[in-house]
Structures are given as C-alpha cells and as structure tokens.
C-alpha positions in Angstrom: 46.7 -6.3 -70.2 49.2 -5.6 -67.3 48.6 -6.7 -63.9 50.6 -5.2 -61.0 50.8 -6.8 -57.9 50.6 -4.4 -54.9 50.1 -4.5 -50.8 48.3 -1.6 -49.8 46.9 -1.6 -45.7 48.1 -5.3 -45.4 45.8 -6.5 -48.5 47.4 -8.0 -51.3 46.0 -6.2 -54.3 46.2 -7.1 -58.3 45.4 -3.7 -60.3 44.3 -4.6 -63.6 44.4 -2.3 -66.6 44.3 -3.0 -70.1 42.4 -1.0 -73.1 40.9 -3.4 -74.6 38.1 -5.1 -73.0 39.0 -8.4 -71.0 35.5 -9.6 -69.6 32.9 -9.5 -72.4 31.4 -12.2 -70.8 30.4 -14.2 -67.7 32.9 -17.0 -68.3 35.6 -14.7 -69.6 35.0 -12.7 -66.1 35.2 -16.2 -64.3 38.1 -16.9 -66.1 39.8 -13.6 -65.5 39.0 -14.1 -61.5 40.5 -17.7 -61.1 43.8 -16.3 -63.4 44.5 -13.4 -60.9 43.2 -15.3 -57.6 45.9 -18.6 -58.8 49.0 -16.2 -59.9 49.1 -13.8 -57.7 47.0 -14.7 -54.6 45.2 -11.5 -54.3 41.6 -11.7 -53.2 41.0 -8.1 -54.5 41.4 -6.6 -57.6 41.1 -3.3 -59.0 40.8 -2.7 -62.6 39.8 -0.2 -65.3 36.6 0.4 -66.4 37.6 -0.4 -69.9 38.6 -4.0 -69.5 34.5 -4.8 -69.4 32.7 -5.0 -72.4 29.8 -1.5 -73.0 27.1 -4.2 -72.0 28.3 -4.4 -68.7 26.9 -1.0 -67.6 23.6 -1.8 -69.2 22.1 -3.4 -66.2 19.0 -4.7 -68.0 21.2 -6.8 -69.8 21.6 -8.7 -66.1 25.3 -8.8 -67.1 26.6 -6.9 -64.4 24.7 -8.5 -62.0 26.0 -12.3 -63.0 29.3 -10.9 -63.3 29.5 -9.2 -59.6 27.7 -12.1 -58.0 30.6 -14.6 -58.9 33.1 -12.0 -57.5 31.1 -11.9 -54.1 30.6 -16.3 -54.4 34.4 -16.5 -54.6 35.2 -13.7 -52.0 37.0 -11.4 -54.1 36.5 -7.9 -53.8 36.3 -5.6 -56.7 36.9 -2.2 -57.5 35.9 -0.8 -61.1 38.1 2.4 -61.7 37.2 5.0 -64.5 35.4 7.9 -65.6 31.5 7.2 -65.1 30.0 10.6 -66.0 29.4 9.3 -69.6 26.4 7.6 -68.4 23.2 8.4 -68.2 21.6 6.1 -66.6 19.7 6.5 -63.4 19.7 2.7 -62.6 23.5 2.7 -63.4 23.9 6.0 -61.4 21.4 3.9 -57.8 23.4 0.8 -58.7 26.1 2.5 -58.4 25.5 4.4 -55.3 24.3 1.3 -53.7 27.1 -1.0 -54.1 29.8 1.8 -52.9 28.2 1.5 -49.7 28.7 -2.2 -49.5 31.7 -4.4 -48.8 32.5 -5.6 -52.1 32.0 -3.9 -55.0 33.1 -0.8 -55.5 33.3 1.8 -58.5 35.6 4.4 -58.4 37.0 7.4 -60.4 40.6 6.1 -60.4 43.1 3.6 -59.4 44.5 5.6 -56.7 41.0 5.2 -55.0 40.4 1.5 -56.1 43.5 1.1 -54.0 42.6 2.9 -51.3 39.3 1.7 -51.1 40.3 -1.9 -51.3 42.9 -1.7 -48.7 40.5 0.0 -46.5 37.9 -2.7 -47.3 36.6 -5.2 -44.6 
C-alpha cells in the first residue's frame, strides 16, 4: 500500500493505492479509515478501485452500502478511482450515477479526477 499525502484546493487529501485488496471487509474498511484519518489528518481519501475486495461492487451483497455509510458517519469523503467498464451491472452502473451526484462518495476513472473531485468537494 502507499499512501501520499496531498493538498489540492485547500483540502488535505490521502490518495490510497495498493494492488492488493485492503478493505475485504467492513471492519477492515473501518480500520483503514481511522489509520488514514489519525496519521495523516485527511478527511478525504482517494483510492484505487483495487484496494476493495470483488464483493464490494456486488451491491446485493449490502457490502458497499455498510462500507460507504461509515465513510459518510465519520465525515470522510471518498473517491473510488479505476476503470469501471468491466461491470455489467445496471444497479452498479444507477448506484453509481447516483452517488457522483452527491457530496461524498464519488467513483471516478482516475486519480487525477479523485483529486480534483475531492478538492472541489463541499
């Protein structure tokens, strides 16, 4: 995993990438959130798509939900970066759309856009 503290808009930012997957589960995610949030103060955090376990983007597996909602409790906003076309779900696909126009959560097709869209972010 490598973490990279960054300022982008006046938003402290922790981009996250790593190739293997680092949330496989809720506590794992919790766990992950609390590490960045206490050692490098960042209340947003971008990372790649492969840190989360497959299951993740199965959303009747209610993971993603439980996972996201924790983000939101503890005011952290997130940015999931990666290629998403390998999906062919149309749940995925509305999920998706809908949280991009929220405030929190946000997927994205790189970390150049995670970035900008987090330092953009209200």
């Amino acid at each position: 995993m490598n973490i990279e503290k960054i300022t982008d808009n006046g938003q402290n930012i922790a981009v996250i990438y790593s190739e293997k997957p680092l949330i496989t589960d809720l506590q794992s995610a919790v766990d992950l959130l609390m590490d960045i949030k206490y050692n490098t103060g960042a209340e947003r955090i971008a990372i790649n798509k492969e840190a989360f376990i497959d299951k993740f983007f199965v959303l009747s597996s209610g993971l993603a939900g439980e996972i996201l909602q924790k983000f939101v409790t503890y005011q952290t906003k997130l940015a999931i970066y990666g290629d998403y076309s390998q999906y062919t779900s149309k749940p995925l696909h509305d999920f998706i759309y809908e949280s991009n126009k929220g405030h929190d959560v946000f997927f994205v097709d790189s970390r150049k856009s995670a970035i900008l869209k987090l330092g953009e972010a209200i």
